[in-house]
Backbone as XML, in Angstrom:
<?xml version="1.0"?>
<chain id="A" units="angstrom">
  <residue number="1" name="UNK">
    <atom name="N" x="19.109" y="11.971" z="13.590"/>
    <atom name="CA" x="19.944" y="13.001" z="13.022"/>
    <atom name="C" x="19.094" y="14.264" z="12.888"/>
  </residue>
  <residue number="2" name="UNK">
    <atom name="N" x="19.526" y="15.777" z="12.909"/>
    <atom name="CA" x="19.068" y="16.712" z="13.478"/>
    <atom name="C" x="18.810" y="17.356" z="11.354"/>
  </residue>
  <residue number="3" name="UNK">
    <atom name="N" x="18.247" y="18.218" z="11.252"/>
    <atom name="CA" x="18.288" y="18.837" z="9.956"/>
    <atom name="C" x="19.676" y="19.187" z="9.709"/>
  </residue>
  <residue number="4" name="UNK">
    <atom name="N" x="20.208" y="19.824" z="10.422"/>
    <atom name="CA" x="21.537" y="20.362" z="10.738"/>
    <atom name="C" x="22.452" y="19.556" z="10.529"/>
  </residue>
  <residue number="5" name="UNK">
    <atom name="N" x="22.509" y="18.182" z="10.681"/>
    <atom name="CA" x="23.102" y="17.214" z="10.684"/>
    <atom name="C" x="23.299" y="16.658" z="8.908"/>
  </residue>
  <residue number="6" name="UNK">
    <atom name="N" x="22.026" y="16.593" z="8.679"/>
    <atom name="CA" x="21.955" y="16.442" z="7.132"/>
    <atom name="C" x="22.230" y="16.905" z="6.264"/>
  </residue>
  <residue number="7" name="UNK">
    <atom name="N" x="22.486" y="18.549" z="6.728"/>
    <atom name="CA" x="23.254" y="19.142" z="6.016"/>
    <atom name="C" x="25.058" y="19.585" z="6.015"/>
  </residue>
  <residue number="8" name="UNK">
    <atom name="N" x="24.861" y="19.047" z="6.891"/>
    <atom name="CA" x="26.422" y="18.571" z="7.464"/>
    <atom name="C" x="26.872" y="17.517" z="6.397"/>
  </residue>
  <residue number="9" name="UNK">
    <atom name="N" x="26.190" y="16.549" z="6.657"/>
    <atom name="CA" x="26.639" y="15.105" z="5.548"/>
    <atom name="C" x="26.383" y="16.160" z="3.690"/>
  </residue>
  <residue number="10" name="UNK">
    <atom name="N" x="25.670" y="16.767" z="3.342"/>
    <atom name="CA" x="25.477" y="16.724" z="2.113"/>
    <atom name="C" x="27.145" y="17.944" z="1.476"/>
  </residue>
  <residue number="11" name="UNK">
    <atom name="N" x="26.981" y="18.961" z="2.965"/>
    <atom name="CA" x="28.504" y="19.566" z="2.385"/>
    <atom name="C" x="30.093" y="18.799" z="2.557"/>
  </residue>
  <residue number="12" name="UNK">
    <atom name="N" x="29.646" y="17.309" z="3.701"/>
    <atom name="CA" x="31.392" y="17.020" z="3.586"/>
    <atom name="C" x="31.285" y="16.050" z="2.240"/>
  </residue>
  <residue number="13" name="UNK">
    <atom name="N" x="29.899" y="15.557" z="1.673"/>
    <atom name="CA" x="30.005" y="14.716" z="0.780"/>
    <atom name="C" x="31.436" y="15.174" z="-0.846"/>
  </residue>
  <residue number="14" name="UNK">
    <atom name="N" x="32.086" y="13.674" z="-1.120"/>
    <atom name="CA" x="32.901" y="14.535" z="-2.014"/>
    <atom name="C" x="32.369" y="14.668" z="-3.102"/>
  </residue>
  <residue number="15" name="UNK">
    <atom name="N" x="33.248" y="15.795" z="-4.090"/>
    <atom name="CA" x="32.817" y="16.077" z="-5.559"/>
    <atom name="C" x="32.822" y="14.673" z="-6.111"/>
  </residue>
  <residue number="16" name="UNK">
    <atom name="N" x="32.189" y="14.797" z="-6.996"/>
    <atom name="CA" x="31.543" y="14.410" z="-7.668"/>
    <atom name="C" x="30.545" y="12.961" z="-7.416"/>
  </residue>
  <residue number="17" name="UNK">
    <atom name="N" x="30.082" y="13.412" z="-6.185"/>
    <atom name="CA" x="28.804" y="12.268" z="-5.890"/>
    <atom name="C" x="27.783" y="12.949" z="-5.974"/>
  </residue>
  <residue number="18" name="UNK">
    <atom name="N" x="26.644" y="11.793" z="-6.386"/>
    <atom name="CA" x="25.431" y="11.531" z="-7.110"/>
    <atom name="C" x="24.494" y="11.987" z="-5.926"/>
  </residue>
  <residue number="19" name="UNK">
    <atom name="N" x="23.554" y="12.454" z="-5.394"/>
    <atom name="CA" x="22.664" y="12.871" z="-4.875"/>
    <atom name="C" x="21.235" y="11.838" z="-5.719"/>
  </residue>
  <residue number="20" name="UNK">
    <atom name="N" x="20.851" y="10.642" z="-4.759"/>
    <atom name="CA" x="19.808" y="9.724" z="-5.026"/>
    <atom name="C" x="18.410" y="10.689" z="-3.868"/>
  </residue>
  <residue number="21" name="UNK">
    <atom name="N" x="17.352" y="10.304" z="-4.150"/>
    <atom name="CA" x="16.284" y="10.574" z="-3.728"/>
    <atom name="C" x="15.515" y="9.376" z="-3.554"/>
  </residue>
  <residue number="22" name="UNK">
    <atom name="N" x="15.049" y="8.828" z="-2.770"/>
    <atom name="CA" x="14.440" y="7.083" z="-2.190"/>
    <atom name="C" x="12.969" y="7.364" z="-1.378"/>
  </residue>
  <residue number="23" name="UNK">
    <atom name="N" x="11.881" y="6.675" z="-2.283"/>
    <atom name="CA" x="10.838" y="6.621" z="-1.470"/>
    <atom name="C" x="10.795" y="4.866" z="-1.099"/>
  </residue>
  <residue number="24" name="UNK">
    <atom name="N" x="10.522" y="4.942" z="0.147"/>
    <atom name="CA" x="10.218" y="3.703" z="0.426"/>
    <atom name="C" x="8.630" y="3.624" z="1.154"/>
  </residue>
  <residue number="25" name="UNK">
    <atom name="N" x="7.964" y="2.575" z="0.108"/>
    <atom name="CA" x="6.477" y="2.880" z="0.273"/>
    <atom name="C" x="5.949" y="1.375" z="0.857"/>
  </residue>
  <residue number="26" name="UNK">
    <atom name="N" x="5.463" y="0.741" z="1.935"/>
    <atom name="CA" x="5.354" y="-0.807" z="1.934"/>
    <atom name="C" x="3.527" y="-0.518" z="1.204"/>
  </residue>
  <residue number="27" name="UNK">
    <atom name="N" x="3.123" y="-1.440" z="0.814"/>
    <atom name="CA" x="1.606" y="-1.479" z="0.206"/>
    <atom name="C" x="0.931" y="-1.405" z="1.407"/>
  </residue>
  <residue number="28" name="UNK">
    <atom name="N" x="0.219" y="-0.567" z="1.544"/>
    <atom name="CA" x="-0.614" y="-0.586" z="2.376"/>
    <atom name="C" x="-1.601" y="-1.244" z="2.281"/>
  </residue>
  <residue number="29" name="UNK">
    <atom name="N" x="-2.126" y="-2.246" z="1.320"/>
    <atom name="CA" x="-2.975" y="-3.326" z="1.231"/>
    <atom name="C" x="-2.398" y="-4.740" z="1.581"/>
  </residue>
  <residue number="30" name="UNK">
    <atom name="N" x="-0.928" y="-4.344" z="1.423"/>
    <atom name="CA" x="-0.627" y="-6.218" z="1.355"/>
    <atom name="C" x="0.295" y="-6.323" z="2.583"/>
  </residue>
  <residue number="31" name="UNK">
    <atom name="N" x="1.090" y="-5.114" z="2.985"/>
    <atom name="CA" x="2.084" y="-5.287" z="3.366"/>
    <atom name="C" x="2.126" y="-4.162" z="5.372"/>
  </residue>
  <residue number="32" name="UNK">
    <atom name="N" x="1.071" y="-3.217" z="5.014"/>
    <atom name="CA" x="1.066" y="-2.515" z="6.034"/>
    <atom name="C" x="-0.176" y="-1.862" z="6.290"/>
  </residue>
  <residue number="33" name="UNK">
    <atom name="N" x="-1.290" y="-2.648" z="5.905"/>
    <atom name="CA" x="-2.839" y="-2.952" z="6.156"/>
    <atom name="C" x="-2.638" y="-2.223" z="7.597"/>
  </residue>
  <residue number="34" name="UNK">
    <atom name="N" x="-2.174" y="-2.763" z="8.430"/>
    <atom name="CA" x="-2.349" y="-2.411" z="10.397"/>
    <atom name="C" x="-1.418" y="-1.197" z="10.523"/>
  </residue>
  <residue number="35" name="UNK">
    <atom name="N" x="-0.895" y="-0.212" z="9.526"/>
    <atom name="CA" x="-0.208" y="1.018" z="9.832"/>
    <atom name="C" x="0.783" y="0.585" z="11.002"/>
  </residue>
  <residue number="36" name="UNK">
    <atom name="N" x="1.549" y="-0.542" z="10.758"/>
    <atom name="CA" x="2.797" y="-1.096" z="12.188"/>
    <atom name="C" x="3.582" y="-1.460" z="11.960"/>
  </residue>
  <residue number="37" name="UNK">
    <atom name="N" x="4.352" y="-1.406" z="11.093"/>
    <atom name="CA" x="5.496" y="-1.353" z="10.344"/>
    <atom name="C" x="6.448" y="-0.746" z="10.999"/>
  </residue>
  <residue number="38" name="UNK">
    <atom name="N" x="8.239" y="-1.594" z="10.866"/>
    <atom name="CA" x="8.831" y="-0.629" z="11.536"/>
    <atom name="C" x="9.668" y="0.069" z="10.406"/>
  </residue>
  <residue number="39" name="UNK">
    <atom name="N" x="8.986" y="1.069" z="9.599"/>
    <atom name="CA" x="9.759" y="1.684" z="8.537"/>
    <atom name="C" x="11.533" y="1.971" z="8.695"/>
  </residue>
  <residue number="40" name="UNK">
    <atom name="N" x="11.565" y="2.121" z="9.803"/>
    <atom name="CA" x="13.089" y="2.143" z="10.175"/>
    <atom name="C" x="13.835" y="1.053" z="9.684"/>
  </residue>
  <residue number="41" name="UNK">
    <atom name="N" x="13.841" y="-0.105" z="10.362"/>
    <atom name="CA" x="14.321" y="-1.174" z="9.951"/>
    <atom name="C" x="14.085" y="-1.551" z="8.603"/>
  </residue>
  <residue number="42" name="UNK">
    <atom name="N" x="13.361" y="-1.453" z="7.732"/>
    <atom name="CA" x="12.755" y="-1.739" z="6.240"/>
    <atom name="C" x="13.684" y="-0.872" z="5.580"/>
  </residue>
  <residue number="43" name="UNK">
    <atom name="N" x="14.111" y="0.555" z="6.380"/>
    <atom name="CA" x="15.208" y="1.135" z="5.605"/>
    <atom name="C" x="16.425" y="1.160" z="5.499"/>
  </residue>
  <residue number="44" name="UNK">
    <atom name="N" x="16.532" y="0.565" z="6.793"/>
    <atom name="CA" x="18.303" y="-0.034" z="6.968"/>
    <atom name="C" x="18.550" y="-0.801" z="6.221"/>
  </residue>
  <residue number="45" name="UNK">
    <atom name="N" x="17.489" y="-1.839" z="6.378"/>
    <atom name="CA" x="17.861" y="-2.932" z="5.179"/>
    <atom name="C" x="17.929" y="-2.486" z="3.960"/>
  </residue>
  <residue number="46" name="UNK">
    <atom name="N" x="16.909" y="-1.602" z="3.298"/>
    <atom name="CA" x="17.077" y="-1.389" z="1.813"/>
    <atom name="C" x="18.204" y="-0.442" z="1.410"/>
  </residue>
  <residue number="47" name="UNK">
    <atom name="N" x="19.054" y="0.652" z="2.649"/>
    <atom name="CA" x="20.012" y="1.400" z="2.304"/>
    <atom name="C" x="21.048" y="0.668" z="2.378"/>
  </residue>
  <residue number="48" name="UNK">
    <atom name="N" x="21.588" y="-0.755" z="3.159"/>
    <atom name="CA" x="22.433" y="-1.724" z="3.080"/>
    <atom name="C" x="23.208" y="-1.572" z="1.877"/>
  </residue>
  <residue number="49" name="UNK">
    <atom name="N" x="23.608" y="-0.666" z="1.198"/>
    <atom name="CA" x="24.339" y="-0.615" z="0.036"/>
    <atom name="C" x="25.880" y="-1.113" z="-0.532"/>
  </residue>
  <residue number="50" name="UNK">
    <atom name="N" x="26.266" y="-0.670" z="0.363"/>
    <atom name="CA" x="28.143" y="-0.107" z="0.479"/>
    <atom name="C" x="28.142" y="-1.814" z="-0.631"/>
  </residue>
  <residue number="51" name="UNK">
    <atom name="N" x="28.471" y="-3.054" z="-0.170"/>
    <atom name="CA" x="28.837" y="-4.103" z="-0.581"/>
    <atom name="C" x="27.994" y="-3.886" z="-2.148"/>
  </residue>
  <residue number="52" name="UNK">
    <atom name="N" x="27.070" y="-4.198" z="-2.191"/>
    <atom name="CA" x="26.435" y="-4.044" z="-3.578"/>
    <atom name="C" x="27.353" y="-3.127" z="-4.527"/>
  </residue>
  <residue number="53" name="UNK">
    <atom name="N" x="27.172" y="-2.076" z="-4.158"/>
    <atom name="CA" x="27.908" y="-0.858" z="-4.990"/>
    <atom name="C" x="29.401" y="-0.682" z="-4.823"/>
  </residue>
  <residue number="54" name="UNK">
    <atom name="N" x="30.024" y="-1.407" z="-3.886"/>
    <atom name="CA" x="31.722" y="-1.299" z="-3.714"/>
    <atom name="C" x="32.079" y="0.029" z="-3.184"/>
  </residue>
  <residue number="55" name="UNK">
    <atom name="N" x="31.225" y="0.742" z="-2.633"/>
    <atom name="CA" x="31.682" y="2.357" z="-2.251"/>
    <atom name="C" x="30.813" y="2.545" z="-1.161"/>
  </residue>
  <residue number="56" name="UNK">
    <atom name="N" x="31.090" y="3.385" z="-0.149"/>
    <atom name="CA" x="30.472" y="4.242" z="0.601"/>
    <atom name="C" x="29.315" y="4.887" z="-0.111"/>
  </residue>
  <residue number="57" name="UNK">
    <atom name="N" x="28.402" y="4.606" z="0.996"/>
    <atom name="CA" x="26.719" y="5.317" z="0.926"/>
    <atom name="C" x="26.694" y="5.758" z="1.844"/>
  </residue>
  <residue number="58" name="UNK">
    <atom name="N" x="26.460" y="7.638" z="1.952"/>
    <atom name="CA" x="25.724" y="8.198" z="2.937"/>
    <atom name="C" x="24.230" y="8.347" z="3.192"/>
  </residue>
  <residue number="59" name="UNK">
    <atom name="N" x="23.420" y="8.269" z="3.772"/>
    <atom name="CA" x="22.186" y="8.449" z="3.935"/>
    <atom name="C" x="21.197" y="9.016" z="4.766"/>
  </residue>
  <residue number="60" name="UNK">
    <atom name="N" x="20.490" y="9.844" z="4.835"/>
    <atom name="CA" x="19.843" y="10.211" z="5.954"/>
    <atom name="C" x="17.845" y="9.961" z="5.209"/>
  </residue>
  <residue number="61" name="UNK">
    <atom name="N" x="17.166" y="9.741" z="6.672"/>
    <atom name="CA" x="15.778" y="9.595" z="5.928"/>
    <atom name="C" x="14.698" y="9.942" z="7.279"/>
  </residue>
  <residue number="62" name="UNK">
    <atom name="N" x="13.500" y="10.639" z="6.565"/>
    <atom name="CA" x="12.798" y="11.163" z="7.263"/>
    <atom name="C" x="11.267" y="9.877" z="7.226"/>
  </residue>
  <residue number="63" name="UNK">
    <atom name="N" x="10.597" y="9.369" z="8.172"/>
    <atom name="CA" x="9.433" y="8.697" z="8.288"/>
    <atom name="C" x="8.130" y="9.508" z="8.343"/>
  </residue>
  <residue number="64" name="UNK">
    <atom name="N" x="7.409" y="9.457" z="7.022"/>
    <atom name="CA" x="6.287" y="10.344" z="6.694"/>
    <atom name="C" x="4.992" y="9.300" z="7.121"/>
  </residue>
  <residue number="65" name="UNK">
    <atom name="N" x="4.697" y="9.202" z="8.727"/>
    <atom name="CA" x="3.256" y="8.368" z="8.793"/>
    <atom name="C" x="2.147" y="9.012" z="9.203"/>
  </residue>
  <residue number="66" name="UNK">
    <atom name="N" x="2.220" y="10.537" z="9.319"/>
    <atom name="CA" x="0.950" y="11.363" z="9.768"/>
    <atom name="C" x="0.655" y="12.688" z="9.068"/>
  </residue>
  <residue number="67" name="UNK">
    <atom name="N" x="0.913" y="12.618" z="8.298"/>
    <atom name="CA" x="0.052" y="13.289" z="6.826"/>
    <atom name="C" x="-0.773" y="12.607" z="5.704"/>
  </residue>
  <residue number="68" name="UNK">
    <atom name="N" x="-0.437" y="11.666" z="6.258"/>
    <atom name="CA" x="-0.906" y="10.505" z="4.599"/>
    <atom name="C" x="-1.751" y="8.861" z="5.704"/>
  </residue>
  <residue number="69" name="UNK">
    <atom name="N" x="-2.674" y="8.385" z="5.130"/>
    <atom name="CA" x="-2.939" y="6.930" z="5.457"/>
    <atom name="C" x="-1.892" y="6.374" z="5.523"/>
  </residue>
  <residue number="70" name="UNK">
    <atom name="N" x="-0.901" y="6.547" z="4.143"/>
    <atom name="CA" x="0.022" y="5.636" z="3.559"/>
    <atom name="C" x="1.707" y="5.843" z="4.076"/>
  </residue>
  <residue number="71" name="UNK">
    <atom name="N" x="1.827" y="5.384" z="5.306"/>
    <atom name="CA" x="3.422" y="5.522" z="5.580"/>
    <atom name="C" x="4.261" y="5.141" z="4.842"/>
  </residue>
  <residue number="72" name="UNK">
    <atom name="N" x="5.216" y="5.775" z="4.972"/>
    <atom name="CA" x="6.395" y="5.765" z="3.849"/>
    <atom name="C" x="7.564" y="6.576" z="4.459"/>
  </residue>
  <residue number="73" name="UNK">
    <atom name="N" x="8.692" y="6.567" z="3.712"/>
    <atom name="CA" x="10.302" y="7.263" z="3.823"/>
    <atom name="C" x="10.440" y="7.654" z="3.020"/>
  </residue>
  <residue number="74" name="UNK">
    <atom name="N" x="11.072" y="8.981" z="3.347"/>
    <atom name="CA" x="11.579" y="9.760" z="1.880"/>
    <atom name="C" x="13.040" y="9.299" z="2.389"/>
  </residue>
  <residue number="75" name="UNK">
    <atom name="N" x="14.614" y="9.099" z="2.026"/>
    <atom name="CA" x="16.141" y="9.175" z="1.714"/>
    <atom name="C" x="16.252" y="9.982" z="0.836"/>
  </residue>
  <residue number="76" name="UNK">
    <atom name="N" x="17.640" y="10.211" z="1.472"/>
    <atom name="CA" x="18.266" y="11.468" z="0.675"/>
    <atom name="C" x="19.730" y="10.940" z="0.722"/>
  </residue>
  <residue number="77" name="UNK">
    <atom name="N" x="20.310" y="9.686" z="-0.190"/>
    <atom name="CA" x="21.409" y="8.890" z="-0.438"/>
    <atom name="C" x="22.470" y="9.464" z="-0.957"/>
  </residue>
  <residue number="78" name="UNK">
    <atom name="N" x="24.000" y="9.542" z="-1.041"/>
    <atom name="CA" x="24.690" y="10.035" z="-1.185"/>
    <atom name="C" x="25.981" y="9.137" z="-1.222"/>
  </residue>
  <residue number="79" name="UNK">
    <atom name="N" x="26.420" y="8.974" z="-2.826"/>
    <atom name="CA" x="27.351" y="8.011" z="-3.221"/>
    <atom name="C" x="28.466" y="8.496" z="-4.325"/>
  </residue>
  <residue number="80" name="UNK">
    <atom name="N" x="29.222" y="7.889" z="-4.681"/>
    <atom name="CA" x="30.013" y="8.359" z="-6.096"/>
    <atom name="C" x="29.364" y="7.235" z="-6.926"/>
  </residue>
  <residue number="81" name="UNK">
    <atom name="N" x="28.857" y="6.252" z="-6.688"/>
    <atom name="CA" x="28.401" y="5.677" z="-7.869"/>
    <atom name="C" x="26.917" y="6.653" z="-8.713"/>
  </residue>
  <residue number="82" name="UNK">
    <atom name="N" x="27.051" y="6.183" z="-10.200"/>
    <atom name="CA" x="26.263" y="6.686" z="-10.724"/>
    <atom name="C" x="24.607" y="6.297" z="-10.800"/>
  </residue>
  <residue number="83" name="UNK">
    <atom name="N" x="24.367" y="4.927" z="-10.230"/>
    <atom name="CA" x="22.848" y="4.762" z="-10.088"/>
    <atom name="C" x="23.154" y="3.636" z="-9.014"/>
  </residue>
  <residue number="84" name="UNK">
    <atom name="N" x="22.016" y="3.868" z="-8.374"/>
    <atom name="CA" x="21.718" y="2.719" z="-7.439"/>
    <atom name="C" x="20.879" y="1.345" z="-8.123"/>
  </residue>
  <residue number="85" name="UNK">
    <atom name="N" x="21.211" y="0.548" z="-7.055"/>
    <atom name="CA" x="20.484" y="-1.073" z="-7.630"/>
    <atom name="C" x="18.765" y="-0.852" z="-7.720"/>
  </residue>
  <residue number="86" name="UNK">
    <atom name="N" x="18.379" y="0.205" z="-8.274"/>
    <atom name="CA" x="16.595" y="0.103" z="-7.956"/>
    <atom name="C" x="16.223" y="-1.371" z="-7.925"/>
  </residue>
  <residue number="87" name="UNK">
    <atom name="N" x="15.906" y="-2.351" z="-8.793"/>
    <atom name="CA" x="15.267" y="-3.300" z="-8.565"/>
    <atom name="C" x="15.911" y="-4.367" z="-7.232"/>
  </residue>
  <residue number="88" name="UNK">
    <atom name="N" x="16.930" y="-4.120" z="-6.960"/>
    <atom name="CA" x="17.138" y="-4.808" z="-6.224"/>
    <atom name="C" x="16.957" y="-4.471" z="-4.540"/>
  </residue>
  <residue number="89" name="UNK">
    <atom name="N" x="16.659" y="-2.840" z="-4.666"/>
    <atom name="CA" x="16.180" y="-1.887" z="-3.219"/>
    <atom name="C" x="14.697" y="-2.621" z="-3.113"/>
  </residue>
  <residue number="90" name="UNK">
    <atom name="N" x="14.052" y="-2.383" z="-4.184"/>
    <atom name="CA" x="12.893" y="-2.850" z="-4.030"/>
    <atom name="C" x="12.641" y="-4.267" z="-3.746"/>
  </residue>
  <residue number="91" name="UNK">
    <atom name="N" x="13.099" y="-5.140" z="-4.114"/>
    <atom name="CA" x="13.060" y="-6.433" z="-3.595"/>
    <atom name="C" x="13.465" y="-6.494" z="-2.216"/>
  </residue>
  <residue number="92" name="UNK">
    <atom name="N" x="13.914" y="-6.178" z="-1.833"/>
    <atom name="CA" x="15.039" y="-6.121" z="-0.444"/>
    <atom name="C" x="13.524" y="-4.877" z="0.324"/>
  </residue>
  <residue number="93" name="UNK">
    <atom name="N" x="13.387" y="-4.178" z="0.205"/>
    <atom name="CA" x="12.038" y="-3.163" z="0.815"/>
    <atom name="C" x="10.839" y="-4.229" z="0.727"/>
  </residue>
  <residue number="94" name="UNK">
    <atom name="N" x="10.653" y="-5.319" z="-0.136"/>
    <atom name="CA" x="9.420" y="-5.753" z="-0.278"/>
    <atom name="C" x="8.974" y="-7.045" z="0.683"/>
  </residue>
  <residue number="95" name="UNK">
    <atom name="N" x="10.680" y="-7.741" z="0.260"/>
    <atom name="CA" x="10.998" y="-8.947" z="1.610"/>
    <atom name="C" x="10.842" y="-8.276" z="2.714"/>
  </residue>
  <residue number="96" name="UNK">
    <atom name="N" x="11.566" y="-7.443" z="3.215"/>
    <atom name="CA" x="11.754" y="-6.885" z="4.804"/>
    <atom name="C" x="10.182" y="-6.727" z="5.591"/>
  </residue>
  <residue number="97" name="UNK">
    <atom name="N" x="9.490" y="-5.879" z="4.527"/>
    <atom name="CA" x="7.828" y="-5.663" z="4.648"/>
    <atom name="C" x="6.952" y="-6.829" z="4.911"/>
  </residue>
  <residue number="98" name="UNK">
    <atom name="N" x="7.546" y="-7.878" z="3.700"/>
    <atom name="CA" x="6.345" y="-8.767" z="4.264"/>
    <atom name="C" x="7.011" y="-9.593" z="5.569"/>
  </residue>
  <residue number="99" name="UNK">
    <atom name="N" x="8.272" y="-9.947" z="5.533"/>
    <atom name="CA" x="8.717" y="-10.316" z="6.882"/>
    <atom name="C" x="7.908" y="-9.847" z="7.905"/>
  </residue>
  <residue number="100" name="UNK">
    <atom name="N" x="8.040" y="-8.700" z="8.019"/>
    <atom name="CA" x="7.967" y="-8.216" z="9.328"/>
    <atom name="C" x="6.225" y="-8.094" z="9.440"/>
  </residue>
  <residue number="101" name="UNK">
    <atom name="N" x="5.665" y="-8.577" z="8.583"/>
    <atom name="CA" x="4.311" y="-8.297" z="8.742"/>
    <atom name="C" x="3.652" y="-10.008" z="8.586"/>
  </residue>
  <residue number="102" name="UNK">
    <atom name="N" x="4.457" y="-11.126" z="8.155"/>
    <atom name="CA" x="4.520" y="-12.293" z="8.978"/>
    <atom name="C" x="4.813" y="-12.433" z="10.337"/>
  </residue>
  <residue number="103" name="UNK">
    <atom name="N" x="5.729" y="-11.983" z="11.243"/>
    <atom name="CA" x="6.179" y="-12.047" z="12.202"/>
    <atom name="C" x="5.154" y="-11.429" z="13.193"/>
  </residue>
  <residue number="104" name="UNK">
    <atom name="N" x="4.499" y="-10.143" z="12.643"/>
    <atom name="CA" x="3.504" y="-9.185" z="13.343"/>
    <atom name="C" x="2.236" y="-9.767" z="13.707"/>
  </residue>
  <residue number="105" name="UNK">
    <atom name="N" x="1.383" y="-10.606" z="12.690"/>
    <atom name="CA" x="1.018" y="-11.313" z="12.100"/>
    <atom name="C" x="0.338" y="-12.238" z="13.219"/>
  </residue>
  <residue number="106" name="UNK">
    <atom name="N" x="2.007" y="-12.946" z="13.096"/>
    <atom name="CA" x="2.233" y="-14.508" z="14.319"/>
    <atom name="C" x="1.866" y="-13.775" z="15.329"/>
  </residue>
  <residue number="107" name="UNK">
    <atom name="N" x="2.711" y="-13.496" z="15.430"/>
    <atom name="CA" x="2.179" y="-12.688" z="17.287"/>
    <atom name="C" x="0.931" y="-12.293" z="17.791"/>
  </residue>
  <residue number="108" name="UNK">
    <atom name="N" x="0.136" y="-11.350" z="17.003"/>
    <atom name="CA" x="-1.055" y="-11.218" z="17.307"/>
    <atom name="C" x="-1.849" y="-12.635" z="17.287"/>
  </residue>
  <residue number="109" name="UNK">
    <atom name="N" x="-1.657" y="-13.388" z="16.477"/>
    <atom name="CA" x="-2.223" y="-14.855" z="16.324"/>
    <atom name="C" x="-2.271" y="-15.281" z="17.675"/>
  </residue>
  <residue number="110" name="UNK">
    <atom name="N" x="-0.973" y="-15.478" z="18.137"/>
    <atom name="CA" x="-0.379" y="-16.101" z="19.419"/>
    <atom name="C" x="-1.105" y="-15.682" z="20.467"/>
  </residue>
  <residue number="111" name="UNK">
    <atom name="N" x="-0.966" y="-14.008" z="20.638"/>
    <atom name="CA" x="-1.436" y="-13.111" z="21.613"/>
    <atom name="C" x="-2.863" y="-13.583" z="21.920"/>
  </residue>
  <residue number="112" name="UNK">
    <atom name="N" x="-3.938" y="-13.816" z="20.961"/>
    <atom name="CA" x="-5.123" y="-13.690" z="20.428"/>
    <atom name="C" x="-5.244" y="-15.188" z="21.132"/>
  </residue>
  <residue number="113" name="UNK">
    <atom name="N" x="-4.783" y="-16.427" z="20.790"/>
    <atom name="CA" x="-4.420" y="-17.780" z="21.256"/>
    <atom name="C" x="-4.479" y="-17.811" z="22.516"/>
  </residue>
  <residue number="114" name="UNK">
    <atom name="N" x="-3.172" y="-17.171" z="23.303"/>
    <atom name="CA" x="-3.241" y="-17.484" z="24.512"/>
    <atom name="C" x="-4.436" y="-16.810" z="25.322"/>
  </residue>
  <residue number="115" name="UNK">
    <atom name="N" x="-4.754" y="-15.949" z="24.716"/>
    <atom name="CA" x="-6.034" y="-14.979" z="25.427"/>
    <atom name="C" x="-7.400" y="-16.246" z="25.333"/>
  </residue>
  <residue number="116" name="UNK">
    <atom name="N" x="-7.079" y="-16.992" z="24.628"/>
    <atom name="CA" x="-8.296" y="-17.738" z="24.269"/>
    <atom name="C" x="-7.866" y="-18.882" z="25.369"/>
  </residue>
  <residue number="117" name="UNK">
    <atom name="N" x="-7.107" y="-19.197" z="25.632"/>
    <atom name="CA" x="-6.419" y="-20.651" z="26.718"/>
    <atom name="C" x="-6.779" y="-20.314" z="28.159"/>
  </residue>
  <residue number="118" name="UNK">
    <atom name="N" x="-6.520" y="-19.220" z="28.456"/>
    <atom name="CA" x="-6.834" y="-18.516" z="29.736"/>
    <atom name="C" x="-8.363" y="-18.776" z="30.281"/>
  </residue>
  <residue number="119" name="UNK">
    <atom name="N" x="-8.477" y="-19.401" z="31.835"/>
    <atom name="CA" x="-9.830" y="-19.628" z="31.911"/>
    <atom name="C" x="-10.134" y="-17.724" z="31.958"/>
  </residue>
  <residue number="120" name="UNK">
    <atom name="N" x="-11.459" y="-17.835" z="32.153"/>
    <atom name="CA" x="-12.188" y="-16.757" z="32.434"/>
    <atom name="C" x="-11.666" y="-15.811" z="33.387"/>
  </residue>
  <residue number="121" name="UNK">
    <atom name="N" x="-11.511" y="-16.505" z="34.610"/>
    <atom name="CA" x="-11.117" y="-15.737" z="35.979"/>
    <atom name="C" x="-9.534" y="-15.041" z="35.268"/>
  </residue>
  <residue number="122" name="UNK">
    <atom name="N" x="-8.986" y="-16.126" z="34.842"/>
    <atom name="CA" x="-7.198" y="-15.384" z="34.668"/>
    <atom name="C" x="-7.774" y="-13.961" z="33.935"/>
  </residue>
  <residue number="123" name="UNK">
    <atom name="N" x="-8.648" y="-14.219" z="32.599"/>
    <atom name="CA" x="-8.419" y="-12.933" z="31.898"/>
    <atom name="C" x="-8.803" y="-11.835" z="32.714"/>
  </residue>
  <residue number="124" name="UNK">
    <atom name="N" x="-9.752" y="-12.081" z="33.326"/>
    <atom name="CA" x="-10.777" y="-10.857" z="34.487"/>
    <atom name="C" x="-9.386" y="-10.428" z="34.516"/>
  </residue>
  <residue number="125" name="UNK">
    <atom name="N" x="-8.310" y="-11.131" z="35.604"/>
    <atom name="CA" x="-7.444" y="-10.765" z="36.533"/>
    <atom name="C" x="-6.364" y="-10.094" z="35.594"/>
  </residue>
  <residue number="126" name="UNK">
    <atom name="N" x="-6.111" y="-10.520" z="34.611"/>
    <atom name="CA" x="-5.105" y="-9.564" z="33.782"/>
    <atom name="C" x="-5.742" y="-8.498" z="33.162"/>
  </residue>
  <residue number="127" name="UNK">
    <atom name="N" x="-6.963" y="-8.123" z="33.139"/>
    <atom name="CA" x="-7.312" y="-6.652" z="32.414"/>
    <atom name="C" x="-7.372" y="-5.738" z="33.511"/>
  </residue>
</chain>
């Protein structure tokens, strides 16, 4: 979505909705150590709202990973309800994180594995 776009969503939004502000931060010690995270997906899941809250959630969000060590999302949420589920965004941001950093995890394991199974000659031949 374009800036232009975002501000598109914030003027058709109707009166009297709540304007939320959302950082989504994974730990960079526990959760995004290897800076490889797919913050995208970590935010779909945690903006997953509508059912929780019984109403339409608009949302738009920008991925902040090259100013800072520490990647993260700013949202800029847009609802008629009056507060969002915080503890329950965060649980839902914290699962998704370590998921995906089990899964990341495995793979390199695997990757790392089969590199080790390979006689000598194969690896020559695949680098």
């Amino acid at each position: 979505m374009t800036r232009r776009g975002a501000y598109d969503m914030i003027d058709a939004s109707e009166e009297g909705s709540t304007f939320f502000r959302v950082k989504i931060s994974p730990d960079p010690a526990k959760e995004n150590m290897e800076h490889d995270l797919l913050l995208r997906e970590i935010t779909i899941k945690t903006m997953a709202l509508e059912e929780k809250l019984g109403k339409p959630v608009s949302w738009v969000a920008a991925i902040h990973d090259d100013h800072t060590p520490i990647a993260h999302v700013h949202v800029l949420a847009v609802t008629k309800a009056r507060l969002l589920p915080a503890k329950e965004m965060i649980r839902i941001a914290t699962e998704a994180s370590l998921e995906q950093r089990q899964e990341l995890d495995l793979r390199r394991e695997q990757t790392k594995e089969q590199g080790k199974e390979q006689p000598e000659w194969e690896r020559e031949r695949s680098k």
